[in-house]
C-alpha positions as CSV (number, residue, x, y, z in Angstrom):
1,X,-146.3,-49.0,13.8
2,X,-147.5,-46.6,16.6
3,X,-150.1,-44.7,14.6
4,X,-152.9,-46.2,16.6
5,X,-151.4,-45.3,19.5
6,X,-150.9,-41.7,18.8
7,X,-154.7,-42.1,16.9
8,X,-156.2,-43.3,19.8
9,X,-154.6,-41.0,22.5
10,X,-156.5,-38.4,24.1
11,X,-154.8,-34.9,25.0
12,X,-156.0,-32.9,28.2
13,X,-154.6,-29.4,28.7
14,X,-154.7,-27.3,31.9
15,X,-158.1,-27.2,33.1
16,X,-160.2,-24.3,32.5
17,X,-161.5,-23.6,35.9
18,X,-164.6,-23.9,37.1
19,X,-167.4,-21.4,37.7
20,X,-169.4,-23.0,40.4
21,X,-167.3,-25.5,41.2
22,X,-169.9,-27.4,44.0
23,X,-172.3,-27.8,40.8
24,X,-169.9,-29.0,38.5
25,X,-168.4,-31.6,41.0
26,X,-171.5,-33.4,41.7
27,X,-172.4,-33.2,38.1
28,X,-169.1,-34.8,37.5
29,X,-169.9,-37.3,39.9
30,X,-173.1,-37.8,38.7
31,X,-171.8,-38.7,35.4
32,X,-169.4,-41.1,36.6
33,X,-172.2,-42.4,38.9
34,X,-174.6,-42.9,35.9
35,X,-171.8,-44.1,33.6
36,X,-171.6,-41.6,31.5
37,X,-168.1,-40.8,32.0
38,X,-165.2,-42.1,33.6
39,X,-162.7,-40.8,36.7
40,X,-160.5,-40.7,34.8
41,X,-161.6,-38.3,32.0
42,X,-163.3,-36.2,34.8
43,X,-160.1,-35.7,36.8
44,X,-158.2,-34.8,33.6
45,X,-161.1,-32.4,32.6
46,X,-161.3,-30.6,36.0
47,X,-157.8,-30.2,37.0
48,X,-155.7,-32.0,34.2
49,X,-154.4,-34.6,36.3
50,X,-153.9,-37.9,36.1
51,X,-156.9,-40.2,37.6
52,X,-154.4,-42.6,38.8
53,X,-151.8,-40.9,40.4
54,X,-154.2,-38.7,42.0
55,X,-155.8,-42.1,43.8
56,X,-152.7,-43.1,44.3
57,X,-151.7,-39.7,46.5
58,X,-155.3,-39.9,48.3
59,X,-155.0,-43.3,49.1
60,X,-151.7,-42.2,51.0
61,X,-152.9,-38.9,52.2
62,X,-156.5,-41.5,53.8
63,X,-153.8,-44.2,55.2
64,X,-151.7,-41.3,57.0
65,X,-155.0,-39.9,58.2
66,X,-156.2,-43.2,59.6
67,X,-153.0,-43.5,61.5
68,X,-153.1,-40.0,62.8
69,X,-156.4,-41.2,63.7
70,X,-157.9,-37.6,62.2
71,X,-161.6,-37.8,61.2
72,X,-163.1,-37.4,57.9
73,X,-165.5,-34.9,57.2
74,X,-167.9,-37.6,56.8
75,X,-167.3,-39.5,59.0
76,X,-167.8,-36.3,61.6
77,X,-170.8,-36.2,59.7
78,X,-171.9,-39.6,60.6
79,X,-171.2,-39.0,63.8
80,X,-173.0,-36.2,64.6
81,X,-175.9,-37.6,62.9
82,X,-175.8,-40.4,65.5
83,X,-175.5,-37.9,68.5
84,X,-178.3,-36.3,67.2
85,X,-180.6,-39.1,66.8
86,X,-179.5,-40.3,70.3
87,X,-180.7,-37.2,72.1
């Protein structure tokens, strides 16, 4: 009775690292982006964690940051973009 589940069930190990890891991010994201992939099985390929929990941890760790009132790197980005243009 649970041999589709077991069928169906995908198995990620420990990741296995990356060698450039700035290239294979955005090609990650790119593939998520295009639809190619999904979060999910990017986040379990890269680190072998689990897409949801990991959202759910940022999604504490960007509320805590808002309150702290500590700036992203983009949006120090964004501002410095604007002070530049303004000058």
């Amino acid at each position: 009775e649970y041999k589709a589940a077991w069928c169906g069930a995908q198995w990620y190990g420990p990741s296995q690292g990356q060698l450039d890891p700035l290239k294979e991010a955005k090609a990650a994201k790119l593939r998520v982006d295009e639809t190619f992939s999904t979060r999910e099985k990017e986040t379990a390929e890269m680190s072998g964690l689990n897409w949801e929990e990991t959202a759910q941890i940022r999604g504490r760790e960007e509320d805590t940051r808002r309150e702290l009132k500590i700036s992203s790197v983009q949006e120090t980005a964004e501002q410095t973009e604007v002070e530049d243009q303004n000058v």
